[in-house]
N, C-alpha and C positions, 0 to 999 in steps of 0.2 A: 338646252336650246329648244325654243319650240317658234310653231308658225306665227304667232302672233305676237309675237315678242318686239320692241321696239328697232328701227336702225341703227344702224353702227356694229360695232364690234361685240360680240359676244363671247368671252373666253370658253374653251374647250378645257383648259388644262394651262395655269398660272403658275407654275412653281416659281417660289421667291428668288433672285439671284440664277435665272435663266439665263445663257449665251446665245441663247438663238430665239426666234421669231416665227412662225409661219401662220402664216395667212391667208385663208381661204374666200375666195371672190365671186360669184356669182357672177351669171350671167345676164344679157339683155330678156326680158321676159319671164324671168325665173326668180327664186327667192334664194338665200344662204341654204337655208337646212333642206328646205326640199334639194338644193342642185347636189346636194355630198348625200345624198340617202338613197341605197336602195330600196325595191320595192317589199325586200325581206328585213328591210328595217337596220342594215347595215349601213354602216354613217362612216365615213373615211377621216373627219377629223377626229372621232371617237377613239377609230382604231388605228389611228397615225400616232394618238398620246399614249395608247397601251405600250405601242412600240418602241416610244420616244420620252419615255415620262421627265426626264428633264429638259425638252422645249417649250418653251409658252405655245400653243393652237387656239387662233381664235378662227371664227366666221367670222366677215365682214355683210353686213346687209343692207342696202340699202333699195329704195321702190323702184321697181324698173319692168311692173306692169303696163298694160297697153293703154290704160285713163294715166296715167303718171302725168304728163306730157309730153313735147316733143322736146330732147335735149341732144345738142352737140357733143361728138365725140371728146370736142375737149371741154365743154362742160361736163360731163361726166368722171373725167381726167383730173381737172382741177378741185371739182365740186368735192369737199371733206379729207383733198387729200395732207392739210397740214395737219387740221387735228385727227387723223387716222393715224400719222407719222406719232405724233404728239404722245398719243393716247400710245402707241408701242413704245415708246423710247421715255416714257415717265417713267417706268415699275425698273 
């Protein structure tokens, strides 16, 4: 994972034939990798898949800088949420 990487989902940790999911979400003004990283370089979905190696971990990213635009709470809500679902419930 890194900063400049495209939106969407970026997996941490795919194992084939996963029963679970987790999903890490960003905040309004912030990006995926920087909101899970500390300043010593510790990254929480990193260290959730050491602990958890058979869960799928992705980050979910998406722009939600202050040029982005203006969007509604439920545009944000709405906006990618089938194929975010999609994208988890294919593999």
């Amino acid at each position: 994972m890194n900063a400049t990487a495209d939106f969407g989902i970026q997996w941490v940790r795919n194992p084939s034939g996963s029963q679970a999911t987790m999903l890490f979400v960003h905040g309004i003004l912030s990006y995926g990798v920087n909101a899970w990283t500390h300043l010593n370089g510790a990254n929480w979905p990193n260290m959730l898949g050491q602990e958890m190696p058979s869960i799928r971990i992705g980050v979910f990213s998406y722009r939600a800088d202050a040029f982005a635009r203006t969007y509604s709470p439920s545009e944000y809500a709405g906006r990618g949420t089938a194929d975010v679902s999609g994208e988890c419930l294919a593999e």
